[in-house]
C-alpha positions as CSV (number, residue, x, y, z in Angstrom):
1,X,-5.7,-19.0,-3.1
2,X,-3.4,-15.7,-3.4
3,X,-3.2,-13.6,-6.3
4,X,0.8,-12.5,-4.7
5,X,4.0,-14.3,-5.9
6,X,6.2,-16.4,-3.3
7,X,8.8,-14.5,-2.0
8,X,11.4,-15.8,0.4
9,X,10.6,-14.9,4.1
10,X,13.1,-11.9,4.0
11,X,11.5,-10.4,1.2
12,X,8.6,-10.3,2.8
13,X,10.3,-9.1,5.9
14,X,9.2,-12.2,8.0
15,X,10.7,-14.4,10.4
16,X,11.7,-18.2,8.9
17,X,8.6,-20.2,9.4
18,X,6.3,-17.5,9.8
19,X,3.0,-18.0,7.6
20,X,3.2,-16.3,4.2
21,X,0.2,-15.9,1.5
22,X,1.4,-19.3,-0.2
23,X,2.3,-21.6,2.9
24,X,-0.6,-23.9,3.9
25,X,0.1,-25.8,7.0
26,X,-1.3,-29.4,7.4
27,X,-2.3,-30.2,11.2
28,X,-2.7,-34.2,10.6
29,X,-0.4,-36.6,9.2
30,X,-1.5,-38.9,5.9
31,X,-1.7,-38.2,2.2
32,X,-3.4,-35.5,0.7
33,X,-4.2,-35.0,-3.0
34,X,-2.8,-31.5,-4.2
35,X,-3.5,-30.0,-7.2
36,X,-1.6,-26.7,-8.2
37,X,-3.5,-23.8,-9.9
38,X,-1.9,-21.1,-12.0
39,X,-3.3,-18.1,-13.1
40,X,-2.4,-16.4,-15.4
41,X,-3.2,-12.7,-16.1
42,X,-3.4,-11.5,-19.8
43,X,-1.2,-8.3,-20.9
44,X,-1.9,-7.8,-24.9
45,X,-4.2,-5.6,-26.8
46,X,-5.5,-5.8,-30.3
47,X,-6.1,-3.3,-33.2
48,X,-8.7,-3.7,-35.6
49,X,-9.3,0.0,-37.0
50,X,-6.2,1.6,-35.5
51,X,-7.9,1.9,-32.0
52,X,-6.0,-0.1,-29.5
53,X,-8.1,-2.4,-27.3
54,X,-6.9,-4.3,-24.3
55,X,-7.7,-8.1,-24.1
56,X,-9.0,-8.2,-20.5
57,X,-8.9,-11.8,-18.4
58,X,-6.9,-14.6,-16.8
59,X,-6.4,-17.8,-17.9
60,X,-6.2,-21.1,-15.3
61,X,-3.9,-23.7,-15.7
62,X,-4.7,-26.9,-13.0
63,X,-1.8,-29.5,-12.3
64,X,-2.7,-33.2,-12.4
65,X,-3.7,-34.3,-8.9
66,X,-1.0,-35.3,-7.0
67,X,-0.1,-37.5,-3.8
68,X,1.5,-35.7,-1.1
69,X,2.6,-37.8,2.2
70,X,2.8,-35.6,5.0
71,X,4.8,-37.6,7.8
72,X,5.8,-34.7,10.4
73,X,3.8,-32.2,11.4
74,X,7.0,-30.8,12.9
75,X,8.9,-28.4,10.9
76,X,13.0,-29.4,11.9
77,X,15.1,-28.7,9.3
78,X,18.3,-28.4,11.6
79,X,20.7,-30.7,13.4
80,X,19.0,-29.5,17.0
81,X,16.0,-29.0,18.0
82,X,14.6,-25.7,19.3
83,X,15.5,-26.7,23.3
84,X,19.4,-27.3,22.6
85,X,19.5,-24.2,20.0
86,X,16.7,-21.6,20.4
87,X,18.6,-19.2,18.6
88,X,17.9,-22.1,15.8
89,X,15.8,-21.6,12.1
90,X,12.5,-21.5,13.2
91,X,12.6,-21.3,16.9
């Protein structure tokens, strides 16, 4: 879980492929059930009497469960591999 937004991996000032607060890497090929979690952080207040009052709290919003099928656990997203083009993404 990470309470940060995704950010590309400039942003973040990372190298491509480097972990990030929202990457999860799987170490096993198969299928995996994923289910998505958003929270979401409440900005409103309320007057009753004229005093404003903030509404504290986050809600959670779950995805269905879904099938994932994780066939590589090789990240190549390139026409070579990382031996014919170090200089590649993600090498």
């Amino acid at each position: 879980m990470t309470r940060t937004p995704g950010n590309t991996w400039a942003e973040l000032g990372l190298a491509e492929f480097d972990p990030t607060p929202t990457s999860h890497r799987y170490t096993e090929k198969g299928t995996y059930e994923v289910t998505l979690i958003t929270h979401y952080t409440v900005r409103a207040a309320y007057t009753a009497d004229g005093t404003w009052w903030d509404v504290p709290g986050t809600l959670a919003i779950a995805s269905a469960p879904f099938p994932i099928d994780v066939v590589t656990i090789n990240t190549v997203l390139v026409d070579k591999t990382c031996q014919q083009d170090p200089t590649g993404p993600g090498c």
